[in-house]
C-alpha positions in Angstrom: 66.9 85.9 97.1 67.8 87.2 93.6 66.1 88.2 90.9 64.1 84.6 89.5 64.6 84.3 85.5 61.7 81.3 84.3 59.2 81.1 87.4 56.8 83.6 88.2 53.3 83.6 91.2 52.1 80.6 89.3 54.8 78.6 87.8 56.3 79.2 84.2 54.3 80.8 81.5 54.4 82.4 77.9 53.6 82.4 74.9 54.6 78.6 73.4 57.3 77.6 71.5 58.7 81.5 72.6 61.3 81.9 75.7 60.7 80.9 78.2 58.0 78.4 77.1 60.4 76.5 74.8 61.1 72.4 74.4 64.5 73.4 75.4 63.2 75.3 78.7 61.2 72.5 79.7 63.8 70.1 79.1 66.4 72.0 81.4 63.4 72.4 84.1 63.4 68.2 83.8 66.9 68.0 84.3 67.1 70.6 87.1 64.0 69.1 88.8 65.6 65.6 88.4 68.8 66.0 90.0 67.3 68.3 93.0 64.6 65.2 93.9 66.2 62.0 92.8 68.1 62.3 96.0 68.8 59.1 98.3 66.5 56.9 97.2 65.8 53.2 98.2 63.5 53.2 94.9 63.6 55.1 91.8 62.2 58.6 91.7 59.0 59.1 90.4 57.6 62.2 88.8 53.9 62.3 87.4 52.9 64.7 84.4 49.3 65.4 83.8 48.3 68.5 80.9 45.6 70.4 79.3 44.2 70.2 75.8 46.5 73.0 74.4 48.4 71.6 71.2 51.7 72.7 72.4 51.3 70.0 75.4 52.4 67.8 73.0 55.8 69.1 72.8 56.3 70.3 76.3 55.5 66.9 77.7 58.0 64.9 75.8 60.8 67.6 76.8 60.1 67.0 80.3 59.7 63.5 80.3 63.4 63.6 78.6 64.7 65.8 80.9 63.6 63.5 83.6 64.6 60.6 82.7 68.1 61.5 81.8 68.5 61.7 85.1 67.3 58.6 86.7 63.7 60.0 87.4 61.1 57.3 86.3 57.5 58.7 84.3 53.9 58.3 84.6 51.7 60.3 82.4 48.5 61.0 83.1 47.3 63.2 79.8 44.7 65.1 80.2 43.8 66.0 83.8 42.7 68.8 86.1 45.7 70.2 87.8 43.8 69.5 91.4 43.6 65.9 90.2 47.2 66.0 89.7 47.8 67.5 92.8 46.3 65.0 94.6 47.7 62.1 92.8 51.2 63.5 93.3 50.2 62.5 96.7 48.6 59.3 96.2 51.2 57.8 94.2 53.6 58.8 96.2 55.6 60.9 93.5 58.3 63.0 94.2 56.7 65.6 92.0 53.8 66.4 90.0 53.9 68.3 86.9 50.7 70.2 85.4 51.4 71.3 81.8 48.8 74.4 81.7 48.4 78.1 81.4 45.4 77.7 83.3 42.1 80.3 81.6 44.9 81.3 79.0 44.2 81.0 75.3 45.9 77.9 73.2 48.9 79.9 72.4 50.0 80.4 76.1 51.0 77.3 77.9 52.8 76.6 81.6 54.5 74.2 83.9 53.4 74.2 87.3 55.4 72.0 90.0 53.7 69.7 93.2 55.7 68.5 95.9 54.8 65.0 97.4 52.8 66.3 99.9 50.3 67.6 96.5 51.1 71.1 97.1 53.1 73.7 95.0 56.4 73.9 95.1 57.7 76.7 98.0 59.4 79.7 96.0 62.9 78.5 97.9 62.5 75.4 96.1 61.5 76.7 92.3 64.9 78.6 93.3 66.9 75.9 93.7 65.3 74.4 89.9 66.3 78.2 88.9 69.8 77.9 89.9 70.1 74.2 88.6 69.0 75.2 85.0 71.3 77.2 85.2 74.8 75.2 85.9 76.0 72.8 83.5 74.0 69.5 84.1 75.9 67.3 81.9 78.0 65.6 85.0 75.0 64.7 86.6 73.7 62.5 83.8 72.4 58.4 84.6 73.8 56.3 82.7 72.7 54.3 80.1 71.8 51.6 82.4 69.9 53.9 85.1 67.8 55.8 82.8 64.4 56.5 84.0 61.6 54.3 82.7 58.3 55.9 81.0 54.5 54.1 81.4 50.6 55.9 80.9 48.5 55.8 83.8 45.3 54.5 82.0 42.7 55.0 84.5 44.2 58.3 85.9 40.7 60.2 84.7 38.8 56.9 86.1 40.6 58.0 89.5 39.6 61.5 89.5 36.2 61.0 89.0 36.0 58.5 91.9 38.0 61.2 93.9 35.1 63.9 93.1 32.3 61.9 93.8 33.9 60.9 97.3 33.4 64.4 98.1 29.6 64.8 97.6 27.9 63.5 100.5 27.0 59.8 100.5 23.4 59.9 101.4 22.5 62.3 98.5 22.8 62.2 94.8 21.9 64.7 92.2 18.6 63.0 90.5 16.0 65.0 89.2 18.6 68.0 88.3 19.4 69.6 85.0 22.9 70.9 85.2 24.7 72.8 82.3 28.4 71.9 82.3 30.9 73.8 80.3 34.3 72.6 80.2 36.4 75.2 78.2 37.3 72.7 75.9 40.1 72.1 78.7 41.1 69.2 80.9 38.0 68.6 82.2 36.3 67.9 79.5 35.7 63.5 80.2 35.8 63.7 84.0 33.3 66.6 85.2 30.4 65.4 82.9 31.1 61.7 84.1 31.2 62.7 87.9 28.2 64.8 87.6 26.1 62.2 85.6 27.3 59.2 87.9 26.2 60.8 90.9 22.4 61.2 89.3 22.6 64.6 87.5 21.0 64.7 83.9 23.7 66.1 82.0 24.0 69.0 79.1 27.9 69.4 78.3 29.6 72.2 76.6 33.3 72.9 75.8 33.4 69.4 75.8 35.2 68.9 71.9 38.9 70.0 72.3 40.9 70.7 68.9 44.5 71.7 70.7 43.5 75.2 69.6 39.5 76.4 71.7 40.8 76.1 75.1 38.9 78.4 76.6 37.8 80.1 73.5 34.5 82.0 73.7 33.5 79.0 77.0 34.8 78.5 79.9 34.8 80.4 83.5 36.2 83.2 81.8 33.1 83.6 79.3 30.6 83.0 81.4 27.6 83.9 79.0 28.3 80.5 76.8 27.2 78.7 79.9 24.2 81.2 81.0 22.9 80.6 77.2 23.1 77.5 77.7 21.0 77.4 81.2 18.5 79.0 79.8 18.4 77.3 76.0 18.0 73.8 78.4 16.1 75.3 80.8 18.9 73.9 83.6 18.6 74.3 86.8 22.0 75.7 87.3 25.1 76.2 85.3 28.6 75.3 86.2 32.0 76.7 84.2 35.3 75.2 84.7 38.7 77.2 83.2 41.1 75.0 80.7 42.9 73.5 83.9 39.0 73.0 85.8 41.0 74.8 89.4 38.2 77.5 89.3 34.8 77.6 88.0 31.8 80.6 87.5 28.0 79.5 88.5 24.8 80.7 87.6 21.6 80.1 88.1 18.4 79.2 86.6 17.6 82.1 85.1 21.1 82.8 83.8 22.5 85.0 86.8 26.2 84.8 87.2 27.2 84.1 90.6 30.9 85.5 91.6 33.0 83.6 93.9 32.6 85.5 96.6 29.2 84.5 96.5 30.2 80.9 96.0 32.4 80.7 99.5 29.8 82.5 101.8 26.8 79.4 100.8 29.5 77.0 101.5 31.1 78.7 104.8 26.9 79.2 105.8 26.2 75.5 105.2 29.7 74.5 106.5 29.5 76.6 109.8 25.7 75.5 110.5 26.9 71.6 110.6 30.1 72.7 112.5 32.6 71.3 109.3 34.0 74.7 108.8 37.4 75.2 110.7 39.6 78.0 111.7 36.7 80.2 113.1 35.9 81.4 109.0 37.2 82.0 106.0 40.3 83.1 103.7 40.4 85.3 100.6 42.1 87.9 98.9 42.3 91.6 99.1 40.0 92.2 96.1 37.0 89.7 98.1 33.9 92.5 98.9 33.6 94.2 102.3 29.8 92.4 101.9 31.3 89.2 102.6 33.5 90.1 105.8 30.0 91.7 107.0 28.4 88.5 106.2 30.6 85.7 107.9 31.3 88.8 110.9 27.4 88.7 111.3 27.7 84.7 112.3 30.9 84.9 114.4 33.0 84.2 111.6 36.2 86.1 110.4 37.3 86.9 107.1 41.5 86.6 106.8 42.5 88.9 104.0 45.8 87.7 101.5 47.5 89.3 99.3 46.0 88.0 95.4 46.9 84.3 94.3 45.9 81.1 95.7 49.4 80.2 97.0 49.3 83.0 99.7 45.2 81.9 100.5 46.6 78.4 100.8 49.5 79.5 102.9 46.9 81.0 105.7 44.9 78.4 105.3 47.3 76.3 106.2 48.9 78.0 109.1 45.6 79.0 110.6 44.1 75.9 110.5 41.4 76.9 107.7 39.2 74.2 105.2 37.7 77.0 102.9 39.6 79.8 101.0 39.3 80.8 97.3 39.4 84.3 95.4 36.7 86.8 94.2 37.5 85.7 90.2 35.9 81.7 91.4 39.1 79.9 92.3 38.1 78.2 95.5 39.8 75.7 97.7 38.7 73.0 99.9 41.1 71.9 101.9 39.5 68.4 103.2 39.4 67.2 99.8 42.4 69.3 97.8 45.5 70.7 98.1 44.9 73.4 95.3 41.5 75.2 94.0 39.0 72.9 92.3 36.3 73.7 90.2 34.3 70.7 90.2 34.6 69.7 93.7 33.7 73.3 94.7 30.4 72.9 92.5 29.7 69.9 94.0 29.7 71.4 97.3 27.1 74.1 96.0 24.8 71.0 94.5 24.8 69.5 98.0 23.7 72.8 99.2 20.9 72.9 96.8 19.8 68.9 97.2 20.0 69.2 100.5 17.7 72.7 100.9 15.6 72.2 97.8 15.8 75.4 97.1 16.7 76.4 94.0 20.2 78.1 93.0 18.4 81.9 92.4 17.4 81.5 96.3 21.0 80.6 97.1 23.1 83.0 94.7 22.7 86.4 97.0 23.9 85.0 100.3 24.7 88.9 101.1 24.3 92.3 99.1 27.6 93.4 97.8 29.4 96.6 98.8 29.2 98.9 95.4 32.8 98.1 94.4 34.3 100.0 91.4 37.7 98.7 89.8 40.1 100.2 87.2 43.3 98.7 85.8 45.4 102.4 85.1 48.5 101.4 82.7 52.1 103.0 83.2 55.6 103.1 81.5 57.7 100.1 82.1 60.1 100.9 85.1 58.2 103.5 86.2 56.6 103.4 89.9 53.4 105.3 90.3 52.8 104.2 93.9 56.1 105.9 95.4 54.3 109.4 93.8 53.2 111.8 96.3 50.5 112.7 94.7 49.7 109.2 94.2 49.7 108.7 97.8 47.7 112.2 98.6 45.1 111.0 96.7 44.6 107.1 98.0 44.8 108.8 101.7 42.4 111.3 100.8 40.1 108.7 99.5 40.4 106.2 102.8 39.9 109.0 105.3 36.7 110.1 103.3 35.7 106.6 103.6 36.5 106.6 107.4 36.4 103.1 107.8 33.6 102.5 106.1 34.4 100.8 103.0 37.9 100.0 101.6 40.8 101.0 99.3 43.3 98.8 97.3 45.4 100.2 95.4 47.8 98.1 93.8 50.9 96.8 90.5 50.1 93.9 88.8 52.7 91.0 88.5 52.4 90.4 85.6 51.6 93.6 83.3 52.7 97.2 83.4 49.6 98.5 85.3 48.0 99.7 88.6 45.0 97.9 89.9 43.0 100.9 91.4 40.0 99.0 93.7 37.8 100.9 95.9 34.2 100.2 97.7 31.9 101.7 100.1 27.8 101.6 100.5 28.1 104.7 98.5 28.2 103.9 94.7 28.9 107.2 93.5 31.4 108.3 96.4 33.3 105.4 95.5 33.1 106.0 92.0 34.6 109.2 92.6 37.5 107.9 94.6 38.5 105.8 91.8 38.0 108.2 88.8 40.3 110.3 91.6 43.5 107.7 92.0 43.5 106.6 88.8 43.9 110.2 87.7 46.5 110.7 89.5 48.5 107.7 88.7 48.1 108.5 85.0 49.1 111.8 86.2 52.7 110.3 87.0 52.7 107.3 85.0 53.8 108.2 82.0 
């Protein structure tokens, strides 16, 4: 497969109104998109669009809705939405595909198109491909006509629909009565629909990141700054604290007392409470390569496994879906829940926590250490563009060096980011300082080479 020019692990993203996050980019992905699904039809194609708060949304959308329906497709925008709730009404519509205009935990000047099949899951790289290849030819022969043009209608209650959707997925005997929670919404899409669920289902509510201006997504709140929300716990005195990114697919915790809780944490309480009423599936659980060695010990001490991925949420969802799994996420809080979503989800996964809590009484500073961490020490090592570290010998000496001092006790990952000109150097063992030292050792030696 060659070389892909606009798509990268998560969709398209940059910096908007800047190649290739331009009104003329988004219009060409509408046009591509549009003549590889309108296909045979006994009905006219149907795409749904849902966004963020992000000011440039508001010229993305109305490329892509023209780029659509030039070609037949008809429209239904949902404005703002979480991208799992457009996911899963890709599927409940029965769209041919679902667009999510987001850059995710990204500041306001970033912004993204991510694409959902009709089945609510993102698009296969062979397909985003095929869009590729199809922005790229001349699409002016494959034009409706003037007669056949796509038609374009709001769905008014598509945050009404959501919320329903969430609350489905708490368990129908509880209800959240008699808890403070702390909500922080990034100033993102979730900013109606997580406070509603939560206070609908009981909760007394204190909301954060709740007043988008197209320009504070995720500005100082948010997943990504974790400390608004722990302020906020303890300024309310909450019982815990939950912190959704600028799309709501991942979310940070904490508990009464302010204590973050990483997601890690976050997937053994639910594959604990999961496994002891026999709803977890596929014998345990799927994360990345970065998840800590404490949680494989963890779910290996109940008969559980822990399948390892490469980072991103597509390759988790790909094992989970091949191996039969219902519980995968990543270290950084992106967690998904296969019997309720098709991608990660913030508020659903918090929910899942609450019912853990309700259901225990116990509160979330008895829950948040469902195993001691393995000391794990990280460093991000940058490099010259077009330069490749890894293929060093030296490079090489030293990560072997470090794993056979280890001994297979602990664990080295040493890795290039996709997106950025640098080397992810990861090791951990019950050693902090040996493992310390193993990093301060790679990372050397890549900036050895790396110019």
């Amino acid at each position: 497969m060659a070389k892909r020019k606009y798509f990268g692990t998560d969709g398209i993203r940059g910096l908007a109104n800047t190649h290739p996050m331009t009104a003329e980019v988004a219009l060409r992905v509408g046009m591509a998109a549009g003549k590889l699904f309108r296909g045979d039809h006994d009905r006219r194609p149907l795409v749904v669009i849902g966004k963020d708060t992000r000011l440039s949304g508001y010229m993305i959308e109305p490329a892509l809705v023209a780029g659509f329906t030039s070609m037949g497709m008809d429209v239904r925008l949902f404005g703002p939405l979480p991208t799992p709730a457009v996911a899963m009404m890709t599927r409940s519509m029965r769209a041919d595909l679902g667009v999510m205009i987001s850059a995710s935990h990204n500041a306001f000047h970033d912004n993204g198109i991510k694409l959902f099949g009709p089945d609510g899951y993102k698009l296969s790289d062979e397909r985003e491909f095929e869009i590729e290849a199809h922005m790229d030819e001349g699409l002016q022969e494959n034009l409706s006509p003037a007669d056949g043009l796509g038609r374009v209608a709001r769905v008014d209650d598509s945050q009404a629909r959501y919320v329903e959707i969430a609350k489905a997925t708490f368990p129908r005997q509880l209800n959240l009565g008699g808890l403070r929670i702390v909500i922080d919404c990034a100033n993102g899409a979730a900013y109606k629909v997580a406070p509603t669920a939560l206070y609908e289902l009981g909760a007394e509510v204190r909301a954060l990141g709740v007043t988008p201006d197209g320009f504070n997504i995720n500005q100082d709140v948010g997943s990504t700054h974790a400390h608004a929300m722990a302020a906020a716990v303890k300024e309310y005195r909450a019982d815990i604290g939950i912190a959704l990114d600028g799309d709501a697919d991942r979310l940070a915790i904490c508990d009464e007392h302010g204590h973050i809780v990483d997601g890690d944490q976050i997937m053994a309480l639910i594959a604990g409470a999961w496994a002891t009423e026999q709803r977890l599936t596929g014998g345990g659980v799927v994360a990345t390569i970065m998840s800590n060695l404490g949680l494989e010990r963890f779910l290996g001490a109940r008969a559980l496994k822990l399948e390892r991925t490469a980072v991103g949420d597509r390759y988790v969802m790909e094992r989970m879906r091949s191996g039969g799994f219902n519980l995968g996420g990543e270290q950084s809080g992106h967690l998904i829940l296969s019997d309720f979503s098709t991608t990660g989800d913030g508020l659903i996964a918090a929910l899942q926590v609450l019912a853990v809590m309700v259901q225990t009484g116990k509160p979330m500073s008895a829950l948040a250490r469902q195993f001691d961490p393995v000391p794990q020490k990280m460093e991000n090592v940058k490099f010259a563009r077009g330069g490749e570290p890894l293929k060093n010998a030296k490079v090489k000496d030293a990560i072997a060096a470090a794993e056979a001092r280890l001994n297979g006790s602990g664990r080295v990952v040493v890795r290039a980011s996709g997106t950025e000109p640098l080397i992810r150097v990861m090791a951990e063992g019950d050693d902090e300082a040996v493992v310390a030292q193993m990093v301060r050792e790679i990372a050397g030696a890549v900036r050895g080479v790396g110019g």
